[in-house]
C-alpha positions in Angstrom: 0.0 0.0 0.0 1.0 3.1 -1.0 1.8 5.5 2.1 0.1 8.7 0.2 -3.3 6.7 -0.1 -3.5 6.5 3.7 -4.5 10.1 3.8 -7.6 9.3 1.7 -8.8 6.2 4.1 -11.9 6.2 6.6 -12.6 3.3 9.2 -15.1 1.1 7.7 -16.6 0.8 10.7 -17.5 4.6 11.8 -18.0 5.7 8.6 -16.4 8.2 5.9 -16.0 11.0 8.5 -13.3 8.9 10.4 -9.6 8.8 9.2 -6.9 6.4 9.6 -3.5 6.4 11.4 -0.8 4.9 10.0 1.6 2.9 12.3 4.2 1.2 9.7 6.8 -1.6 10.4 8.3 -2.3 7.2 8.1 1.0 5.1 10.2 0.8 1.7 10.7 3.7 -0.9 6.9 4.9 0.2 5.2 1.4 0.1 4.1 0.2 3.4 4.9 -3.6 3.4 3.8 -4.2 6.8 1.8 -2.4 9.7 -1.7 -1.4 10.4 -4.4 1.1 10.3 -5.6 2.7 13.2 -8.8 4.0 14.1 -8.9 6.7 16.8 -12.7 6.8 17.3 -13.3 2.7 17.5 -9.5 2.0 18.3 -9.8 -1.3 15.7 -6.6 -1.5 13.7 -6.6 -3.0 10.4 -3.7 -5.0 9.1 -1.3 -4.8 6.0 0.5 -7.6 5.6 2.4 -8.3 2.0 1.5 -4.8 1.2 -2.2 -5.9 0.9 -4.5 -3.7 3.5 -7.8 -5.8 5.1 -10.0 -3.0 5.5 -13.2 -5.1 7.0 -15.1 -4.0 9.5 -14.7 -6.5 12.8 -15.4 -9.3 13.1 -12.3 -10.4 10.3 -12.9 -13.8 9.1 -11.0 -15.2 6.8 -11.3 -13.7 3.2 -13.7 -14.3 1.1 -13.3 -15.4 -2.9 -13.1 -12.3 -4.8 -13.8 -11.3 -8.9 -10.4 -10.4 -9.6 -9.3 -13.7 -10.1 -5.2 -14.9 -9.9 -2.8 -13.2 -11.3 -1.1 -16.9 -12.3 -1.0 -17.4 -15.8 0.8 -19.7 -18.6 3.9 -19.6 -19.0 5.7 -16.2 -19.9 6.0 -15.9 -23.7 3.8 -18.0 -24.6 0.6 -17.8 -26.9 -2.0 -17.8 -24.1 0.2 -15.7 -21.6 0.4 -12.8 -24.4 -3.5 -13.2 -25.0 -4.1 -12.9 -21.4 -1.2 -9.6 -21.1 -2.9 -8.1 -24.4 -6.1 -8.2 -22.7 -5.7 -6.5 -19.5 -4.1 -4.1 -21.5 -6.8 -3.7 -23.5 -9.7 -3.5 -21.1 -7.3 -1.0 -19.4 -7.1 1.6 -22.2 -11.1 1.0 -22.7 -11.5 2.3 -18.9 -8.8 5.4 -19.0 -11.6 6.8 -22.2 -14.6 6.0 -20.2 -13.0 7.4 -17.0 -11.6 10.6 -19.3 -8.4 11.3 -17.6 -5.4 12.2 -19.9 -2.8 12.9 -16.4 -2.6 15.1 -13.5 -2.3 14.2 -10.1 -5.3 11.8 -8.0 -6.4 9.1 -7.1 -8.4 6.0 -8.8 -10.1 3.5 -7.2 -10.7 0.5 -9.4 -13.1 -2.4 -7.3 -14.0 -6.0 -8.0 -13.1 -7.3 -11.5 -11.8 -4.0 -12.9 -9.0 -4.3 -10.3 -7.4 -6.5 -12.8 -6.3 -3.5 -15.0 -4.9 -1.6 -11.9 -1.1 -1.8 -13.0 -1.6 -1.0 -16.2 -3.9 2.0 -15.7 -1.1 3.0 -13.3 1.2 2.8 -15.9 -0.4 4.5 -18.3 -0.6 7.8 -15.8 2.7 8.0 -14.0 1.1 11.1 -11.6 -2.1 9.0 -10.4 -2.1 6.6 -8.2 -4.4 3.4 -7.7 -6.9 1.5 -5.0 -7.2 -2.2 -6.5 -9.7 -3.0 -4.4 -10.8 -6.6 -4.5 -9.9 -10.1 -2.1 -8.1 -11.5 -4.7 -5.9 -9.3 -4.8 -4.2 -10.4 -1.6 -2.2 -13.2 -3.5 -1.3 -10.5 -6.5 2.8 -9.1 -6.1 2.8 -5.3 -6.3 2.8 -2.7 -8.9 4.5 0.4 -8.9 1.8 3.0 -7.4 -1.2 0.6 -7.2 -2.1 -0.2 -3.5 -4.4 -3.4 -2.6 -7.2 -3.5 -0.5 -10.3 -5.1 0.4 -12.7 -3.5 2.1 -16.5 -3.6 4.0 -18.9 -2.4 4.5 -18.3 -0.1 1.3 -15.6 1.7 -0.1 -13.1 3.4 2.7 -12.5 6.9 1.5 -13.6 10.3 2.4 -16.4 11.4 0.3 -15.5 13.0 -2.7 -12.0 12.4 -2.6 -11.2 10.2 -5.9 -10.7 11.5 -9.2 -12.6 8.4 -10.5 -13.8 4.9 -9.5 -14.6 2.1 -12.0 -16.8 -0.7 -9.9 -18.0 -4.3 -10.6 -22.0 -4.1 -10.9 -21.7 -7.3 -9.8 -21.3 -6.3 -6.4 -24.8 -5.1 -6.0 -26.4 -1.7 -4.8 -24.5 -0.6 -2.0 -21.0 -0.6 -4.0 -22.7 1.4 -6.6 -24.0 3.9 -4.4 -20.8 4.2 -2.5 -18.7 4.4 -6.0 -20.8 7.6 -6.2 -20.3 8.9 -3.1 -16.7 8.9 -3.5 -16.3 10.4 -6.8 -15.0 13.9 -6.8 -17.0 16.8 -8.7 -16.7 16.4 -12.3 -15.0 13.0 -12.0 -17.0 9.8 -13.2 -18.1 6.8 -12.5 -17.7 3.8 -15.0 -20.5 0.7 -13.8 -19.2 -2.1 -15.3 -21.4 -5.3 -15.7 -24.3 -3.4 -14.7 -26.9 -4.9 -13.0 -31.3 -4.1 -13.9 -31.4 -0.7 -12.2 -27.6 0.3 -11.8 -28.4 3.5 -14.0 -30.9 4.3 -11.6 -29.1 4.3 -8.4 -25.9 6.1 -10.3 -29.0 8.9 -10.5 -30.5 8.5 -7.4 -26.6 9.2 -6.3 -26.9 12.7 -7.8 -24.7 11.5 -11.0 -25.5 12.4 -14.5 -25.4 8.9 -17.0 -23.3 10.0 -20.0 -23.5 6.8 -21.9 -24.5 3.4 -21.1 -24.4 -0.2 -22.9 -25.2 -3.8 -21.5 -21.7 -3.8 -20.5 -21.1 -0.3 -19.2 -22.6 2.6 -17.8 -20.7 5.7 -17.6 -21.9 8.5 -15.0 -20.5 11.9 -13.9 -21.1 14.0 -10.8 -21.6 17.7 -11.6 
């Protein structure tokens, strides 16, 4: 996790108001590798461990399956490895146009299946940084400027504080509505996978719909 994201987390258990503290163990060139987040207001901590944050409200279980999927592949170099590479490159050039950031400095927050792209977006915009936010991602190695998560109930961030968020429709209602909530002025939010009335709730959210397939929906807050 990327020490400059911390400034942007809330407890998920008191709600958006609430920041985190970061206590740090292993810190290397700005990526913390190990330590937890503190709460001053519930006085929960939430671990990092690997670089990958569990921000779940109490009581932690073990983790649950997520959409990302595993990052193991087939072999380097081979036919199927390059189709799978191309591909993530691909459905990460589709979300930069739908999110329409060119550069400048933020923060992106990409959740459930989506989080697959997250290095690659990164890459593609060497000022922003990324939330990958999905379980999976727990067995995924790092990438320059993308920090893992997992997180509930909801999204962990201050409202208004991310310069876009692309989220699984998938993950129901809730996500949706908290995908909005996060988004900054003028910033959007891509639904993908929508579910029968994600448009809706993107409205109901006070976003705008700018375009919308079965695949996508693409919403903006004024």
């Amino acid at each position: 996790m990327h020490i400059l994201l911390t400034d942007r987390l809330t407890c998920p258990q008191c709600g958006p108001t609430f920041g985190l503290v970061l206590l740090a163990d292993r810190l290397e060139n700005r990526v913390v590798h190990e330590g937890r987040l503190g709460c001053p207001n519930c006085r929960d901590d939430y671990p990092i461990a690997g670089g990958f944050a569990d921000l779940r409200a109490a009581p932690r279980e073990a983790l649950p399956a997520g959409l990302a999927g595993s990052p193991a592949g087939p072999i380097a170099g081979t036919l199927a490895a390059d189709r799978v590479h191309q591909g993530e490159v691909d459905a990460a050039t589709k979300l930069l146009a739908l999110l329409g950031i060119v550069g400048g400095p933020g923060t992106l927050a990409l959740v459930g299946q989506p989080a697959r792209a997250a290095r690659h977006v990164a890459r593609a915009l060497p000022e922003m940084y990324v939330a990958a936010i999905d379980a999976d991602l727990a067995g995924w190695p790092d990438a320059e400027r993308v920090s893992r998560l997992v997180s509930s109930p909801g999204l962990p961030f201050f409202s208004g504080a991310l310069r876009g968020v692309v989220v699984d429709g998938c993950l129901g209602e809730e996500w949706i509505r908290e995908a909005a909530r996060v988004t900054a002025p003028r910033a959007r939010v891509v639904l993908a996978r929508p579910p029968e009335g994600g448009r809706e709730w993107l409205e109901e959210a006070g976003l705008r719909v700018l375009a919308s397939d079965p695949e996508t929906i693409v919403a903006a807050r004024s």
